[in-house]
Backbone as CSV, one residue per row, in Angstrom:
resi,resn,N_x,N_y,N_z,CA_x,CA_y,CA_z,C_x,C_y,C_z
1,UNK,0.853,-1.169,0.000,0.000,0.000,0.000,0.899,1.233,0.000
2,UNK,0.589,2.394,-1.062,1.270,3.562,-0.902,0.360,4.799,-0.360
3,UNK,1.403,5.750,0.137,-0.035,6.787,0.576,0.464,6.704,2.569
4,UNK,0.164,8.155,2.525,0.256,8.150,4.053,-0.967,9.330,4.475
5,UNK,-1.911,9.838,3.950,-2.294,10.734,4.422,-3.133,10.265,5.458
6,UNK,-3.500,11.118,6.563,-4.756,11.227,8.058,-5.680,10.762,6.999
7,UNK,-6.642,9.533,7.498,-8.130,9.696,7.386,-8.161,9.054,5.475
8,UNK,-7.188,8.718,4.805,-7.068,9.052,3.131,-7.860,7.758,3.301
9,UNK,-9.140,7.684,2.117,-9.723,6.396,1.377,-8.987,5.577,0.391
10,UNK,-9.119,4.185,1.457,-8.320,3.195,-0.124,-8.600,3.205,-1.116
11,UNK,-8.192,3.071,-2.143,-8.036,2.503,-3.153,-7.326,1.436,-4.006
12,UNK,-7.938,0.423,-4.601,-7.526,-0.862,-5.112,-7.371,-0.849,-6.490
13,UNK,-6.044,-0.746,-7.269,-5.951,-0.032,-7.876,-6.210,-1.752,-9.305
14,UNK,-6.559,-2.840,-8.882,-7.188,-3.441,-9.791,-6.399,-4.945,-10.421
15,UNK,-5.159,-4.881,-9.549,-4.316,-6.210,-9.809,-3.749,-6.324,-8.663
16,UNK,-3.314,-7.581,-7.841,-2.986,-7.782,-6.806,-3.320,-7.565,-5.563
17,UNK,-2.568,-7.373,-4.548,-2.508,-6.735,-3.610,-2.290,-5.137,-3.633
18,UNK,-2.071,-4.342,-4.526,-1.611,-2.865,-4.564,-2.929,-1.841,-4.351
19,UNK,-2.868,-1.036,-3.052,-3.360,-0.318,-3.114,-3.012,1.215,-2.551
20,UNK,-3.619,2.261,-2.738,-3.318,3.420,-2.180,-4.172,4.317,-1.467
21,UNK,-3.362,4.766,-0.429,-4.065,5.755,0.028,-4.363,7.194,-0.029
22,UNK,-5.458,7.717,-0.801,-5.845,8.988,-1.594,-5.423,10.083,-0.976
23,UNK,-4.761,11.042,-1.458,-4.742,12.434,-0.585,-5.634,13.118,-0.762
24,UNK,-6.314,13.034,-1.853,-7.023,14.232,-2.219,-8.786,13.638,-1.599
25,UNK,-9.293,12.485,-1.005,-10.236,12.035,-0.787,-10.286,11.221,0.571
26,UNK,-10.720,12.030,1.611,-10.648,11.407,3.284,-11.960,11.202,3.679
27,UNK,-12.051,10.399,4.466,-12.916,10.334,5.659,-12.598,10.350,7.011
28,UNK,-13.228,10.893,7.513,-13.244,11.407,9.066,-14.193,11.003,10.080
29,UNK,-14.605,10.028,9.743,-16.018,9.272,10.405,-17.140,9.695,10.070
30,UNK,-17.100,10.957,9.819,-18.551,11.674,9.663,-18.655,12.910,8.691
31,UNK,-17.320,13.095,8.179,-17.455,14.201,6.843,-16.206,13.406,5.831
32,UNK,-16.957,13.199,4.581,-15.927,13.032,3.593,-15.917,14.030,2.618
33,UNK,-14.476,14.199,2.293,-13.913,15.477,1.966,-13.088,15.368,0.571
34,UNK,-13.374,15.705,-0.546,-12.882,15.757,-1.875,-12.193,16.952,-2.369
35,UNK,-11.080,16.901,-2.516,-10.558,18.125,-3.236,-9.801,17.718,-4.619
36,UNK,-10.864,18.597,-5.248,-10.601,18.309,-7.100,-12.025,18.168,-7.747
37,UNK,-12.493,17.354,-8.349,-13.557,17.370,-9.451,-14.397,15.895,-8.817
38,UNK,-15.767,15.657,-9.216,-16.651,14.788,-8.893,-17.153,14.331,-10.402
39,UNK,-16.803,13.119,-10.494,-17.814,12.428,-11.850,-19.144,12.088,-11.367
40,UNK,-19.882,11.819,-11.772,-21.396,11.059,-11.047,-22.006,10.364,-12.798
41,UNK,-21.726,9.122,-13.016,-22.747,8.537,-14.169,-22.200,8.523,-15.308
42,UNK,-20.958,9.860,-15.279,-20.549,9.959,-16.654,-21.320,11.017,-17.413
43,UNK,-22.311,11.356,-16.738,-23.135,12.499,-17.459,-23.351,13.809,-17.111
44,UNK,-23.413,13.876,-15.632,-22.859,15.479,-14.569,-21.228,15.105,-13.851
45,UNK,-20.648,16.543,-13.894,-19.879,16.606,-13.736,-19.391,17.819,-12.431
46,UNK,-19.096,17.580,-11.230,-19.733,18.673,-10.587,-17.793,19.123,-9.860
47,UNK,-17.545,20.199,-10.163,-16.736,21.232,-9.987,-16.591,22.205,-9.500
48,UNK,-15.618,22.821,-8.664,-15.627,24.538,-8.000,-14.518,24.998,-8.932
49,UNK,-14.540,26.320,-8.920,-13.419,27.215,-9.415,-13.383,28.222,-7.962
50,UNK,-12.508,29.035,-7.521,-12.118,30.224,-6.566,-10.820,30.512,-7.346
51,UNK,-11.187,31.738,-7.791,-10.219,32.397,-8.503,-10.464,34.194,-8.240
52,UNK,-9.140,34.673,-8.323,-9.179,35.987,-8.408,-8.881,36.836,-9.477
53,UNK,-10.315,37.612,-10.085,-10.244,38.133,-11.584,-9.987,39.678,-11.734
54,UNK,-9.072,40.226,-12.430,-8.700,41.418,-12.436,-8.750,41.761,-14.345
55,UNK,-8.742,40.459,-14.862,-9.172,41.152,-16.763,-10.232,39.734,-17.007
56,UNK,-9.705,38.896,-17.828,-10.745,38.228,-18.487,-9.881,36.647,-17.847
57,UNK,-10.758,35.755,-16.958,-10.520,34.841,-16.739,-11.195,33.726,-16.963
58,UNK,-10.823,32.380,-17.364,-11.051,31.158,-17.382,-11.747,30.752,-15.920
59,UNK,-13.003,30.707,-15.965,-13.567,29.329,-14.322,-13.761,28.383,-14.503
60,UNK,-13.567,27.756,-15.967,-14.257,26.294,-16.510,-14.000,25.932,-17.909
61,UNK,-13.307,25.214,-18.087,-13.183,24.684,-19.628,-14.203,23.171,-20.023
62,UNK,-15.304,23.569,-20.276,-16.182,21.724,-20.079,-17.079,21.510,-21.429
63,UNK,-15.980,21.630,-22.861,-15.735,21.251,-23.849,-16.679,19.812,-24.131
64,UNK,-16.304,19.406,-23.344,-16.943,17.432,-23.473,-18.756,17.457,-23.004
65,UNK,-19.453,18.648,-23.072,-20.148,18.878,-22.187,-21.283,19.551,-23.009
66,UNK,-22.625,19.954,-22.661,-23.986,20.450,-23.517,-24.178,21.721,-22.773
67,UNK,-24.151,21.574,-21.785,-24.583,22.587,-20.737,-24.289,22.863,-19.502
68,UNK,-24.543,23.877,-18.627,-23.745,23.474,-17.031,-24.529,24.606,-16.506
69,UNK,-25.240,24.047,-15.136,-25.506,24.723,-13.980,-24.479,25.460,-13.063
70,UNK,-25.051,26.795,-12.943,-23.203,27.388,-12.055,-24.214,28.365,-11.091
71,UNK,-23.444,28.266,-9.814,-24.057,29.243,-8.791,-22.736,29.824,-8.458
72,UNK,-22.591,30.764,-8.255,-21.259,32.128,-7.891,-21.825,33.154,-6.969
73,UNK,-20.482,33.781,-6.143,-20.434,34.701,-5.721,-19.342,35.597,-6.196
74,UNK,-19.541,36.979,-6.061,-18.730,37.646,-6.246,-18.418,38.650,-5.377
75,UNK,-17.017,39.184,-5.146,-16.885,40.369,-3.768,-15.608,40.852,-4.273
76,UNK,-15.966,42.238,-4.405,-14.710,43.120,-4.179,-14.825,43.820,-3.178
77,UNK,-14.133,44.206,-2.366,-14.241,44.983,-1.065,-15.771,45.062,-0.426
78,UNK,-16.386,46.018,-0.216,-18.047,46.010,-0.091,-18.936,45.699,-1.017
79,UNK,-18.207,45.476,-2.172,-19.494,45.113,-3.494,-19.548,43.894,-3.731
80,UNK,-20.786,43.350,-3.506,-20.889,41.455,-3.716,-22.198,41.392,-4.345
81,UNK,-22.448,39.983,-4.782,-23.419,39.357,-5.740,-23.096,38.454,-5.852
82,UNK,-24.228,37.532,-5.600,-24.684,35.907,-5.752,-25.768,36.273,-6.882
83,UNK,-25.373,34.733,-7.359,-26.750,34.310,-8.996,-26.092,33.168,-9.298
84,UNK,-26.416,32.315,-10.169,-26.825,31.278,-10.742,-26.365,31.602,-12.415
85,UNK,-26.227,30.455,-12.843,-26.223,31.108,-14.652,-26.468,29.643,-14.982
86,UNK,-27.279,29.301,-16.039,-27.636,28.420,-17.238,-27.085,28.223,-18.365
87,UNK,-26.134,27.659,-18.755,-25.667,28.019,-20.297,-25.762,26.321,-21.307
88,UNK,-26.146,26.881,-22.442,-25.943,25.766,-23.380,-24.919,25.851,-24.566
89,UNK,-24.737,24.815,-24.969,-23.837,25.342,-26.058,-23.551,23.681,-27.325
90,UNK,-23.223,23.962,-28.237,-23.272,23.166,-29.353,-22.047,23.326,-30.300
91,UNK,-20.522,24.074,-30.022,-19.751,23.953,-30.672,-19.751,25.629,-31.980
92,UNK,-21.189,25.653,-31.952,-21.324,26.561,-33.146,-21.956,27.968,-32.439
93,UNK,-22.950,28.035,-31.462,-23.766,29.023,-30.700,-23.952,28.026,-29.153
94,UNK,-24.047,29.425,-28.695,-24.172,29.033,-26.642,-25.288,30.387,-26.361
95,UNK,-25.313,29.759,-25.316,-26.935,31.009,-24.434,-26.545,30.794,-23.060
96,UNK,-27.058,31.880,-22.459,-26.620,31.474,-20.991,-27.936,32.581,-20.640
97,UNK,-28.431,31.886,-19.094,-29.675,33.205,-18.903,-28.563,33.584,-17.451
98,UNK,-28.730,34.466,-17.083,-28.229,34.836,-15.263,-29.505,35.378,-14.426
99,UNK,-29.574,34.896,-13.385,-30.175,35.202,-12.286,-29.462,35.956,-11.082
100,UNK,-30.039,36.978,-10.851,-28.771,37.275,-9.582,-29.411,37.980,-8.854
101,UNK,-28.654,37.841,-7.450,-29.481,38.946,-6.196,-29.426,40.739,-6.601
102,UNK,-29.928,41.600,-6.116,-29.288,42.562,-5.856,-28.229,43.011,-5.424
103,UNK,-27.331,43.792,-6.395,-25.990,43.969,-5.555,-25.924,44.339,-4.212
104,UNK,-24.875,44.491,-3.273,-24.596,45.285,-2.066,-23.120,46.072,-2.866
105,UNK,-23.590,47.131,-2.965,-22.492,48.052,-3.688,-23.002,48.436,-4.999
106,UNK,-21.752,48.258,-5.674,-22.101,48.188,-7.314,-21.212,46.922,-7.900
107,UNK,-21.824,45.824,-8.453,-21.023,44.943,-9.188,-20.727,45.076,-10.561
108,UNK,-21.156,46.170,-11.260,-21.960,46.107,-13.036,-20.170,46.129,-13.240
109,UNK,-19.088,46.009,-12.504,-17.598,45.793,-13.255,-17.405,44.014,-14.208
110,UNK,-18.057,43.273,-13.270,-17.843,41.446,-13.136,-19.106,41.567,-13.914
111,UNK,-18.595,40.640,-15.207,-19.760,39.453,-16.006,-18.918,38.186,-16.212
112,UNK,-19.893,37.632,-16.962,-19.550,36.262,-16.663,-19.732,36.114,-18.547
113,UNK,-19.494,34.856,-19.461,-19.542,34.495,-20.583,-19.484,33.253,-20.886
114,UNK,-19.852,32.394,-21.862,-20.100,31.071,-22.255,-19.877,31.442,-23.279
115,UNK,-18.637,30.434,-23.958,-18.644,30.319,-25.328,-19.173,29.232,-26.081
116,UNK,-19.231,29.484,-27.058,-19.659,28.152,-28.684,-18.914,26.493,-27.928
117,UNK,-17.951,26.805,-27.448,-17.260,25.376,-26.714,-17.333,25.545,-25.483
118,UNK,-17.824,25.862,-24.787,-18.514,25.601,-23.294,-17.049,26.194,-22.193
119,UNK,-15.845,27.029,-22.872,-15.466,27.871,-22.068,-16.388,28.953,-21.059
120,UNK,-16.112,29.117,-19.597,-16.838,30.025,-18.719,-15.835,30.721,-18.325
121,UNK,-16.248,32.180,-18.718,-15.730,32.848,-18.419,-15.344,34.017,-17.259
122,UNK,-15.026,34.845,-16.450,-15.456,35.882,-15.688,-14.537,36.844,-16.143
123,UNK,-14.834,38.288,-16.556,-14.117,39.191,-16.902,-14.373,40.342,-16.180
124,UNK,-13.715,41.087,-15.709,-13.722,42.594,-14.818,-13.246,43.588,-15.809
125,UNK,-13.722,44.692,-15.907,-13.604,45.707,-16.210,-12.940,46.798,-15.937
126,UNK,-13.125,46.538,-14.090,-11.671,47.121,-13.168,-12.233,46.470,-11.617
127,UNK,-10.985,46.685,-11.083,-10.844,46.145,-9.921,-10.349,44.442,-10.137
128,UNK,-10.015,44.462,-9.049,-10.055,43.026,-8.682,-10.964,41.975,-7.938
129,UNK,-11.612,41.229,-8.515,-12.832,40.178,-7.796,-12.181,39.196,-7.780
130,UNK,-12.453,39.118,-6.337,-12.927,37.414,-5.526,-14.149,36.874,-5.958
131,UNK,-14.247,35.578,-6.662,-15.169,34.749,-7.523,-14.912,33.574,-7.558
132,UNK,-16.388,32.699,-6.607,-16.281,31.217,-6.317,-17.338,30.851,-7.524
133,UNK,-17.371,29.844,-7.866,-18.306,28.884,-8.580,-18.766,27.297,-8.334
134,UNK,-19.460,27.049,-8.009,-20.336,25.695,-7.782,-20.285,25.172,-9.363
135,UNK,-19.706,24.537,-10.107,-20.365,24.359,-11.056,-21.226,22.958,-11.958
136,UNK,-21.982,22.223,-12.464,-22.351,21.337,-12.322,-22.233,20.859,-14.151
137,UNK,-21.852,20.274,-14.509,-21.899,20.490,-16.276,-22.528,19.260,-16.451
138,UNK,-23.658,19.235,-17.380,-24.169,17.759,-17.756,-24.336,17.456,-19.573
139,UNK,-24.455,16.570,-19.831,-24.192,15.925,-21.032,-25.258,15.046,-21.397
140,UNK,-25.465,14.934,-22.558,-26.715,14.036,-23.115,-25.820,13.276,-23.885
């Protein structure tokens, strides 16, 4: 067995005796804890981004993908906003609708974008934003 982390889930990696113990995937008796990406079915794909955007940034490249559910926050100093966004896309044209709270401040610097290949985008205008994403991408 390789692997030393607190709490890490085995894994059997499919011949023999060899297995390892995960860093990136623990249990703790009562919270299991993933850091990185979640498959489920092969058909959702569920992901975070936390990134800090000051021009035009990448939160998601999910190319292999039709569409994706995303919930975000955003905060620059006193100005924040939570919403949701919908986007589809087909290689050739994408749509995305946004839902969002009322700012506290002014946010109208931070949008967000979906391209033709299911790049997500967040771009600022000025300042610098703090910007988390939930994101969920599913596939037909």
């Amino acid at each position: 067995m390789t692997g030393s982390t607190n709490n890490g889930v085995i894994t059997y990696d499919g011949s023999g005796t060899n297995a390892t113990v995960e860093s990136n995937l623990t249990f703790s008796g009562s919270t299991l804890s993933l850091s990185g990406n979640m498959m489920m079915n092969g058909k959702v794909d569920v992901r975070t981004s936390n990134q800090s955007v000051s021009s035009s940034t990448t939160m998601f490249s999910l190319s292999t993908y039709n569409g994706v559910v995303l919930d975000y926050l955003v905060k620059n100093g006193s100005n924040m906003r939570a919403g949701s966004i919908v986007g589809i896309w087909d290689g050739s044209t994408s749509k995305l609708t946004e839902t969002t709270t009322t700012d506290l401040g002014n946010t109208s610097s931070i949008s967000f974008t979906i391209s033709n290949s299911g790049t997500v985008t967040a771009t600022s205008s000025s300042g610098t934003w703090s910007v988390v994403m939930f994101a969920r991408a599913l596939s037909i």
